[in-house]
N, C-alpha and C positions, 0 to 999 in steps of 0.2 A: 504494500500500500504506500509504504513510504517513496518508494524508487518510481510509481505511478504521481505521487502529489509533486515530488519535483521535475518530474517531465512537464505536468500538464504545467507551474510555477514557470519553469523555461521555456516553453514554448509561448506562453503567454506576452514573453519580454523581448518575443522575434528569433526564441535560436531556433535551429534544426534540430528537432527531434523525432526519433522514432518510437512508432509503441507495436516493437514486436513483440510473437507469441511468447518468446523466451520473456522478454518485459512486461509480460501479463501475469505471467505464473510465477514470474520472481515476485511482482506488485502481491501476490494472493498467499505466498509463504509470510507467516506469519515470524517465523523465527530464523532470520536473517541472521548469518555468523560473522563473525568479526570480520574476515575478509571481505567479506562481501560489502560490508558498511566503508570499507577502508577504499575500495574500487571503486564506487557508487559517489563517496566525499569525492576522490581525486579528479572522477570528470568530472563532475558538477562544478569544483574551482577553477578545474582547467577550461572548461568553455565561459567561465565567468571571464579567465584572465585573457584570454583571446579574443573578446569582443571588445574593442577598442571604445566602443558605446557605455562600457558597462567598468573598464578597466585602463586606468592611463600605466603605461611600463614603458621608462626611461633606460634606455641606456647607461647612464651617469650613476645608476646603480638601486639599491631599495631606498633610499631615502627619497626619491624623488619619483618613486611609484604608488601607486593608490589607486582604490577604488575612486570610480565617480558618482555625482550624488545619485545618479538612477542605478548606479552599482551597487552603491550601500544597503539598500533594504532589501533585497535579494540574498545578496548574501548574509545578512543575518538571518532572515529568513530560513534559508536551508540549513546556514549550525545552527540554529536553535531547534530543529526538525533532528539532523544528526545527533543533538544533545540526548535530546529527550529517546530516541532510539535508541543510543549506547546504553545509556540508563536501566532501560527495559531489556537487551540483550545482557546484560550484567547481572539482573535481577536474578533474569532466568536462570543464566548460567549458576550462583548461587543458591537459587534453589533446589537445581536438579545437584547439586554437588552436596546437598543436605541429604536430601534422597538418597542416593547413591548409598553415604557415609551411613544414613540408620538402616538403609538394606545390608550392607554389611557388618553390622555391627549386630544384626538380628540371625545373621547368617553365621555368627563369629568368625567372620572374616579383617577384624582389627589389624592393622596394623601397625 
């Protein structure tokens, strides 16, 4: 769902997006694993930083690069979306790591 809301987010702001089957069924898993969020962040910044619309990058080096003002609420936009996703994949992973720990401790499987 999340990899669905920022397509439709980008496409909205003029980039080129696809929404293929593989991007539907990725959209519809629910429990996205850390790569995947890690893949998913880097194009999402990378097309942010290659729209000169959206992104000014100097040569002269980082200090004199920057988002522009229609750059800026987009990109928070999507970390704040990536935020809140890592948070929930972390939960999860937490939880299932609880599980795990009292199945095996039920199993006397301690280590």
């Amino acid at each position: 769902m999340l990899l669905l809301k920022i397509k439709m987010a980008l496409s909205r702001l003029g980039f080129r997006v696809s929404y293929g089957l593989e991007d539907l069924k990725l959209a519809k898993k629910s429990n996205l694993d850390k790569q995947i969020l890690k893949d998913i962040m880097y194009g999402c910044l990378k097309e942010l930083g290659e729209n000169k619309d959206m992104f000014y990058h100097s040569n002269f080096g980082r200090s004199y690069s920057h988002f522009n003002e229609k750059g800026k609420e987009p990109a928070l936009e999507i970390l704040e979306d990536f935020v809140c996703k890592i948070r929930e994949v972390e939960e999860q992973a937490y939880e299932d790591r609880k599980k795990k720990d009292t199945f095996d401790a039920l199993k006397g499987d301690v280590k």
